[in-house]
Steps between C-alpha positions, in 0.01 A plus 500: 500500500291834478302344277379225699461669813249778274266212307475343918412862616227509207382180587486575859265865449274240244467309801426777775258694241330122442452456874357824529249434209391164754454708774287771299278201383520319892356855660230571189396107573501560860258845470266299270444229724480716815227748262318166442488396887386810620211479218405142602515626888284831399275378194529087553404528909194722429405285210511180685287620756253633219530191343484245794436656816085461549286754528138628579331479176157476408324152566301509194448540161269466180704458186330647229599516124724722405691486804884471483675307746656868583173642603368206666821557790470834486141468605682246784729795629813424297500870283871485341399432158855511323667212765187319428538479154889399547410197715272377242720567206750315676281215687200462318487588157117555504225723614187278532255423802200306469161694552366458832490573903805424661623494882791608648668500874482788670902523484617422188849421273491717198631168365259277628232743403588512139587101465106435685402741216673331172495125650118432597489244724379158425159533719442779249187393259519700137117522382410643177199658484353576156351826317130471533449303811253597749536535842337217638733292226813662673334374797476095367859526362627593888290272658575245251893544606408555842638813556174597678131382574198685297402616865839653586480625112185670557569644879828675402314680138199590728824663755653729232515850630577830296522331169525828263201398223156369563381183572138519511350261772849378561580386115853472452436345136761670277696568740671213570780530210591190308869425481763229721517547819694278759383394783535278838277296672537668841407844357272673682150519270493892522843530356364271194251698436699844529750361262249527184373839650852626518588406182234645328530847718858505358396426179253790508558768813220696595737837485440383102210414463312753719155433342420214669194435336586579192753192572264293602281494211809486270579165689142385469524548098884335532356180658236438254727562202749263678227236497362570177835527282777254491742737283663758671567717170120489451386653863517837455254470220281300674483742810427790251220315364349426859556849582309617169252268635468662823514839366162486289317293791568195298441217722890287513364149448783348642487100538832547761241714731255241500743186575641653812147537635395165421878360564505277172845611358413271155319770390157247390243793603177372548155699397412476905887675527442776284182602658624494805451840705823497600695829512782297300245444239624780206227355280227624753671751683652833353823636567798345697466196711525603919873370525783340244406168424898363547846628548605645158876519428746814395373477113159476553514779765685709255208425220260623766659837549633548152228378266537522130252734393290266189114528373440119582263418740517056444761245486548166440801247595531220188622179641845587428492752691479843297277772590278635231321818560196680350309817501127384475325230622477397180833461409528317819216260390741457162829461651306226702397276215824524380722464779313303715212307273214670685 
Protein backbone atom coordinates (compact mmCIF):
# COMPACT_ATOMS: atom_id res chain seq x y z
CA UNK A 1 0.00 0.00 0.00
CA UNK A 2 3.02 2.47 0.58
CA UNK A 3 3.93 1.87 -2.60
CA UNK A 4 1.00 2.99 -4.37
CA UNK A 5 0.17 5.84 -2.36
CA UNK A 6 4.28 7.12 -3.21
CA UNK A 7 4.16 6.49 -7.34
CA UNK A 8 0.33 8.75 -6.87
CA UNK A 9 2.31 11.38 -4.76
CA UNK A 10 5.04 11.43 -7.69
CA UNK A 11 2.53 11.66 -10.14
CA UNK A 12 0.69 14.30 -8.38
CA UNK A 13 4.18 16.88 -7.90
CA UNK A 14 4.66 15.90 -12.05
CA UNK A 15 1.39 17.35 -12.29
CA UNK A 16 1.68 20.58 -10.00
CA UNK A 17 5.39 21.29 -11.44
CA UNK A 18 3.58 20.76 -15.17
CA UNK A 19 0.90 23.31 -14.32
CA UNK A 20 3.33 25.61 -13.16
CA UNK A 21 5.46 25.26 -16.41
CA UNK A 22 1.70 26.43 -18.25
CA UNK A 23 1.44 29.22 -16.20
CA UNK A 24 5.22 30.38 -16.74
CA UNK A 25 4.49 30.10 -20.57
CA UNK A 26 0.56 31.81 -20.04
CA UNK A 27 2.33 35.06 -18.18
CA UNK A 28 5.60 35.20 -20.77
CA UNK A 29 2.64 34.99 -23.65
CA UNK A 30 0.65 37.48 -21.87
CA UNK A 31 3.88 40.18 -21.48
CA UNK A 32 4.62 39.62 -25.21
CA UNK A 33 1.38 40.46 -26.41
CA UNK A 34 0.83 43.36 -23.97
CA UNK A 35 4.86 44.61 -25.20
CA UNK A 36 3.38 44.31 -28.75
CA UNK A 37 0.10 46.48 -27.97
CA UNK A 38 1.75 49.12 -26.34
CA UNK A 39 4.24 49.25 -29.53
CA UNK A 40 1.30 49.28 -32.02
CA UNK A 41 -0.45 52.09 -29.62
CA UNK A 42 3.09 54.10 -29.42
CA UNK A 43 4.86 53.27 -32.89
CA UNK A 44 1.55 51.95 -35.06
CA UNK A 45 -0.74 55.30 -33.95
CA UNK A 46 2.07 57.74 -34.92
CA UNK A 47 2.76 55.79 -38.03
CA UNK A 48 -0.75 55.76 -39.23
CA UNK A 49 -1.07 59.27 -38.94
CA UNK A 50 2.37 59.66 -40.87
CA UNK A 51 1.19 57.36 -43.21
CA UNK A 52 -2.51 58.44 -43.76
CA UNK A 53 -3.37 61.43 -41.99
CA UNK A 54 -2.90 64.46 -44.86
CA UNK A 55 -0.77 67.01 -44.62
CA UNK A 56 0.53 70.46 -45.98
CA UNK A 57 2.99 69.49 -48.51
CA UNK A 58 4.32 71.18 -51.34
CA UNK A 59 1.91 71.58 -54.45
CA UNK A 60 4.53 71.04 -56.94
CA UNK A 61 7.21 69.39 -58.36
CA UNK A 62 9.71 68.83 -61.38
CA UNK A 63 10.99 65.28 -61.48
CA UNK A 64 14.26 65.26 -62.76
CA UNK A 65 16.63 62.25 -63.46
CA UNK A 66 18.24 60.89 -60.92
CA UNK A 67 15.61 61.46 -58.54
CA UNK A 68 14.54 58.60 -56.18
CA UNK A 69 11.10 58.28 -55.23
CA UNK A 70 12.71 59.03 -51.56
CA UNK A 71 13.86 62.43 -52.49
CA UNK A 72 11.04 63.35 -54.57
CA UNK A 73 8.66 63.19 -50.91
CA UNK A 74 11.16 64.49 -49.09
CA UNK A 75 11.16 67.51 -51.32
CA UNK A 76 7.02 67.16 -50.57
CA UNK A 77 7.62 67.45 -46.67
CA UNK A 78 7.65 63.73 -45.81
CA UNK A 79 11.68 63.67 -44.34
CA UNK A 80 11.68 60.05 -42.54
CA UNK A 81 13.76 58.34 -44.98
CA UNK A 82 14.10 54.81 -43.19
CA UNK A 83 9.89 54.34 -42.82
CA UNK A 84 9.91 55.39 -46.35
CA UNK A 85 11.98 52.86 -47.57
CA UNK A 86 9.96 50.12 -45.38
CA UNK A 87 6.64 51.03 -47.04
CA UNK A 88 8.10 50.54 -50.36
CA UNK A 89 9.97 47.39 -49.59
CA UNK A 90 6.86 46.14 -48.36
CA UNK A 91 4.18 47.82 -50.90
CA UNK A 92 5.91 48.59 -53.88
CA UNK A 93 8.84 46.82 -54.75
CA UNK A 94 10.19 49.67 -56.99
CA UNK A 95 11.69 53.08 -57.03
CA UNK A 96 10.74 54.65 -60.41
CA UNK A 97 8.81 57.97 -61.37
CA UNK A 98 8.44 59.16 -64.74
CA UNK A 99 10.32 62.51 -65.63
CA UNK A 100 8.16 65.38 -65.51
CA UNK A 101 5.99 68.26 -63.55
CA UNK A 102 3.60 66.91 -61.33
CA UNK A 103 0.68 68.47 -59.06
CA UNK A 104 -0.31 67.79 -55.83
CA UNK A 105 -3.24 69.01 -53.24
CA UNK A 106 -2.31 71.23 -50.91
CA UNK A 107 -3.09 68.43 -48.10
CA UNK A 108 -1.85 65.38 -49.00
CA UNK A 109 -1.77 61.27 -48.01
CA UNK A 110 1.77 60.18 -47.89
CA UNK A 111 0.03 57.25 -49.59
CA UNK A 112 -1.76 58.92 -52.12
CA UNK A 113 1.27 61.01 -52.80
CA UNK A 114 3.54 58.16 -53.53
CA UNK A 115 0.77 55.93 -55.57
CA UNK A 116 0.10 59.59 -57.93
CA UNK A 117 3.93 59.32 -58.19
CA UNK A 118 4.49 55.44 -59.35
CA UNK A 119 0.89 55.11 -61.14
CA UNK A 120 0.75 58.11 -63.78
CA UNK A 121 -2.50 58.70 -64.58
CA UNK A 122 -4.08 57.84 -67.82
CA UNK A 123 -4.43 61.70 -69.07
CA UNK A 124 -0.65 61.49 -68.71
CA UNK A 125 1.02 61.73 -72.44
CA UNK A 126 4.79 60.01 -72.47
CA UNK A 127 6.72 61.98 -75.39
CA UNK A 128 10.11 61.05 -76.36
CA UNK A 129 12.09 63.58 -77.48
CA UNK A 130 15.30 62.68 -79.34
CA UNK A 131 19.19 63.70 -79.04
CA UNK A 132 19.72 66.34 -81.60
CA UNK A 133 16.39 67.97 -81.96
CA UNK A 134 16.04 71.60 -82.07
CA UNK A 135 13.91 73.64 -80.28
CA UNK A 136 11.43 74.63 -82.61
CA UNK A 137 11.21 70.56 -83.40
CA UNK A 138 10.37 70.08 -79.59
CA UNK A 139 7.93 72.65 -80.34
CA UNK A 140 6.07 70.55 -83.54
CA UNK A 141 6.24 67.29 -81.48
CA UNK A 142 3.97 69.21 -78.53
CA UNK A 143 1.86 70.85 -80.76
CA UNK A 144 1.56 67.85 -82.82
CA UNK A 145 0.14 65.98 -79.46
CA UNK A 146 -1.52 68.97 -78.42
CA UNK A 147 -0.07 69.48 -75.31
CA UNK A 148 0.25 73.19 -76.22
CA UNK A 149 -0.11 75.79 -79.18
CA UNK A 150 3.31 77.23 -80.86
CA UNK A 151 1.93 80.63 -79.38
CA UNK A 152 1.55 79.39 -75.80
CA UNK A 153 5.07 77.50 -76.67
CA UNK A 154 6.69 80.63 -77.51
CA UNK A 155 4.98 83.07 -74.68
CA UNK A 156 6.01 80.81 -71.74
CA UNK A 157 10.17 80.44 -73.29
CA UNK A 158 10.04 84.26 -73.88
CA UNK A 159 8.64 84.23 -69.68
CA UNK A 160 11.63 82.29 -68.26
CA UNK A 161 13.16 84.25 -65.47
CA UNK A 162 16.64 83.59 -63.68
CA UNK A 163 17.61 80.74 -65.87
CA UNK A 164 21.42 80.23 -64.58
CA UNK A 165 23.33 80.17 -68.31
CA UNK A 166 22.88 82.47 -71.22
CA UNK A 167 20.50 82.63 -73.73
CA UNK A 168 21.49 85.25 -76.02
CA UNK A 169 18.39 87.16 -77.47
CA UNK A 170 16.24 84.72 -75.63
CA UNK A 171 17.81 81.33 -77.29
CA UNK A 172 17.02 78.49 -75.26
CA UNK A 173 18.54 76.08 -78.08
CA UNK A 174 20.54 73.47 -76.11
CA UNK A 175 18.91 73.88 -73.42
CA UNK A 176 16.00 72.14 -73.78
CA UNK A 177 17.43 68.47 -72.82
CA UNK A 178 16.31 65.54 -74.88
CA UNK A 179 14.96 62.62 -72.92
CA UNK A 180 10.93 61.25 -71.96
CA UNK A 181 9.08 63.32 -70.32
CA UNK A 182 5.30 62.85 -69.38
CA UNK A 183 2.97 65.07 -69.73
CA UNK A 184 -0.93 66.18 -69.57
CA UNK A 185 -2.94 68.09 -71.68
CA UNK A 186 -4.14 70.59 -69.06
CA UNK A 187 -0.55 71.54 -68.10
CA UNK A 188 0.03 74.87 -67.87
CA UNK A 189 2.61 75.89 -71.01
CA UNK A 190 5.21 77.46 -68.53
CA UNK A 191 5.50 74.29 -66.58
CA UNK A 192 6.30 72.48 -70.12
CA UNK A 193 8.75 74.49 -70.82
CA UNK A 194 10.44 74.52 -67.21
CA UNK A 195 10.42 70.80 -67.30
CA UNK A 196 13.36 70.62 -70.07
CA UNK A 197 15.05 73.64 -68.23
CA UNK A 198 14.91 71.78 -65.00
CA UNK A 199 16.15 68.83 -66.22
CA UNK A 200 19.00 70.07 -67.78
CA UNK A 201 19.88 72.48 -64.57
CA UNK A 202 19.94 69.14 -62.66
CA UNK A 203 21.84 67.55 -65.07
CA UNK A 204 24.45 70.33 -64.92
CA UNK A 205 24.08 72.86 -61.63
CA UNK A 206 25.53 76.08 -61.95
CA UNK A 207 27.37 75.55 -58.29
CA UNK A 208 29.37 73.03 -60.98
CA UNK A 209 29.77 74.49 -63.62
CA UNK A 210 30.55 78.06 -62.47
CA UNK A 211 32.03 79.19 -65.84
CA UNK A 212 29.11 79.80 -67.51
CA UNK A 213 30.54 80.64 -70.62
CA UNK A 214 32.93 78.37 -70.75
CA UNK A 215 29.65 76.00 -70.67
CA UNK A 216 28.13 77.54 -73.17
CA UNK A 217 30.58 77.19 -75.82
CA UNK A 218 31.23 73.56 -74.70
CA UNK A 219 27.43 73.03 -75.52
CA UNK A 220 27.75 74.89 -78.79
CA UNK A 221 30.71 72.34 -79.89
CA UNK A 222 28.36 69.32 -78.18
CA UNK A 223 25.45 70.18 -80.54
CA UNK A 224 27.33 70.22 -83.68
CA UNK A 225 29.18 66.99 -82.91
CA UNK A 226 25.69 65.57 -82.00
CA UNK A 227 24.57 66.50 -85.52
CA UNK A 228 27.58 65.64 -87.27
CA UNK A 229 28.36 62.05 -85.67
CA UNK A 230 25.99 59.22 -85.36
CA UNK A 231 28.47 57.02 -83.08
CA UNK A 232 28.70 57.90 -79.71
CA UNK A 233 32.26 56.11 -79.18
CA UNK A 234 33.49 58.38 -82.02
CA UNK A 235 32.42 62.00 -80.42
CA UNK A 236 35.02 62.79 -78.39
CA UNK A 237 37.32 62.60 -81.33
CA UNK A 238 35.33 64.50 -83.39
CA UNK A 239 34.99 67.44 -80.80
CA UNK A 240 38.86 67.38 -80.45
CA UNK A 241 39.20 67.80 -84.03
CA UNK A 242 36.68 70.85 -84.12
CA UNK A 243 38.42 72.22 -81.25
CA UNK A 244 41.94 71.85 -83.09
CA UNK A 245 40.06 73.59 -85.71
CA UNK A 246 39.11 76.43 -83.66
CA UNK A 247 42.33 76.68 -81.97
CA UNK A 248 44.52 77.63 -85.17
CA UNK A 249 41.60 79.99 -86.57
CA UNK A 250 40.65 77.17 -88.79
CA UNK A 251 37.35 77.98 -90.09
CA UNK A 252 34.77 74.63 -88.72
CA UNK A 253 33.01 73.99 -92.03
CA UNK A 254 30.28 72.40 -90.52
CA UNK A 255 27.27 71.32 -92.95
CA UNK A 256 24.99 70.86 -89.39
CA UNK A 257 25.61 74.86 -88.92
CA UNK A 258 24.44 75.63 -92.19
CA UNK A 259 21.12 73.32 -92.20
CA UNK A 260 19.74 74.87 -89.09
CA UNK A 261 20.00 78.29 -90.72
CA UNK A 262 18.46 77.32 -93.83
CA UNK A 263 16.08 74.63 -91.89
CA UNK A 264 16.70 71.73 -94.52
CA UNK A 265 17.54 68.85 -92.04
CA UNK A 266 18.48 66.45 -95.39
CA UNK A 267 21.57 67.96 -95.37
CA UNK A 268 21.42 68.72 -99.71
CA UNK A 269 23.44 72.19 -99.22
CA UNK A 270 23.05 74.25 -102.02
CA UNK A 271 26.02 76.68 -103.53
CA UNK A 272 23.37 79.77 -102.70
CA UNK A 273 23.41 77.90 -98.88
CA UNK A 274 26.93 77.89 -98.39
CA UNK A 275 27.41 81.45 -99.29
CA UNK A 276 25.01 82.50 -97.31
CA UNK A 277 26.13 85.34 -94.72
CA UNK A 278 24.61 83.75 -92.16
CA UNK A 279 26.33 83.65 -88.74
CA UNK A 280 25.52 79.73 -88.87
CA UNK A 281 27.52 79.62 -91.96
CA UNK A 282 31.13 77.90 -90.52
CA UNK A 283 32.29 77.87 -94.13
CA UNK A 284 32.17 81.79 -94.23
CA UNK A 285 32.26 82.66 -90.79
CA UNK A 286 35.17 81.86 -88.25
CA UNK A 287 34.84 80.55 -84.96
CA UNK A 288 31.67 79.19 -83.14
CA UNK A 289 28.23 79.69 -84.44
CA UNK A 290 26.07 82.54 -82.00
CA UNK A 291 24.04 79.67 -80.18
CA UNK A 292 23.91 75.53 -80.25
CA UNK A 293 22.34 74.52 -83.26
CA UNK A 294 20.05 71.61 -81.23
CA UNK A 295 19.73 69.98 -77.89
CA UNK A 296 22.76 67.60 -77.61
CA UNK A 297 22.40 64.63 -75.22
CA UNK A 298 24.66 63.38 -71.99
CA UNK A 299 27.41 61.72 -74.51
CA UNK A 300 27.77 64.31 -76.76
CA UNK A 301 27.90 66.89 -73.90
CA UNK A 302 30.53 64.80 -72.29
CA UNK A 303 32.63 64.77 -75.83
CA UNK A 304 32.33 68.54 -75.65
CA UNK A 305 33.94 68.95 -72.28
CA UNK A 306 36.26 65.99 -72.45
CA UNK A 307 37.67 65.95 -75.96
CA UNK A 308 40.20 63.43 -77.01
CA UNK A 309 43.19 65.29 -77.64
CA UNK A 310 44.18 63.94 -81.74
CA UNK A 311 46.22 65.88 -84.68
CA UNK A 312 43.18 65.47 -87.14
CA UNK A 313 41.61 68.33 -88.33
CA UNK A 314 38.84 66.29 -91.19
CA UNK A 315 36.48 63.50 -91.07
CA UNK A 316 34.43 61.61 -93.06
CA UNK A 317 31.25 59.24 -92.22
CA UNK A 318 31.31 56.07 -94.97
CA UNK A 319 27.81 54.98 -95.60
CA UNK A 320 28.01 52.46 -93.00
CA UNK A 321 28.51 54.62 -90.73
CA UNK A 322 32.32 54.69 -89.53
CA UNK A 323 34.18 57.75 -89.00
CA UNK A 324 37.50 58.05 -90.71
CA UNK A 325 39.78 60.79 -89.71
CA UNK A 326 42.81 62.57 -91.23
CA UNK A 327 45.51 65.01 -90.54
CA UNK A 328 45.83 67.01 -93.90
CA UNK A 329 43.58 68.03 -96.29
CA UNK A 330 45.06 65.79 -98.34
CA UNK A 331 44.55 62.79 -96.67
CA UNK A 332 41.06 63.97 -96.38
CA UNK A 333 40.85 64.38 -100.24
CA UNK A 334 42.20 60.42 -100.18
CA UNK A 335 40.07 58.98 -97.60
CA UNK A 336 37.30 60.62 -99.85
CA UNK A 337 37.91 58.74 -103.04
CA UNK A 338 38.05 55.83 -101.16
CA UNK A 339 35.36 55.95 -98.80
CA UNK A 340 33.03 57.90 -100.46
CA UNK A 341 33.94 57.76 -104.49
CA UNK A 342 34.63 61.50 -104.66
Amino acid sequence: MKEKTNKKSKGTQKKNVKNKGNHSKNFKLKMITGIVIVIIVFVGVPLFNYYVVPKNVNTSVFVTSGMSLNQIRDTMGFKNKTLNKLYDAVMLGRDRVDMGYYEFSSKESFISLTYKLTHPSADRIMLTFPEGYSVAQIEQLLVSKGILTSDEFEEALSNVKDFPYPTPGGNFEGYMFPSTYGFYKSEPPQDVVETFLQEFISLYPPTKYADKETLYKQLIVASIVQKEVNQNSAMPTVAGLFYNRLNTGMRLQSDATVTYATGDQTLNLTKTDLSSSSPYNTYRVSGLPPTPICNPGKVAISAAIHPESTNYFYFLTTSNGSVIYATTYNEQLANEAEYLGK
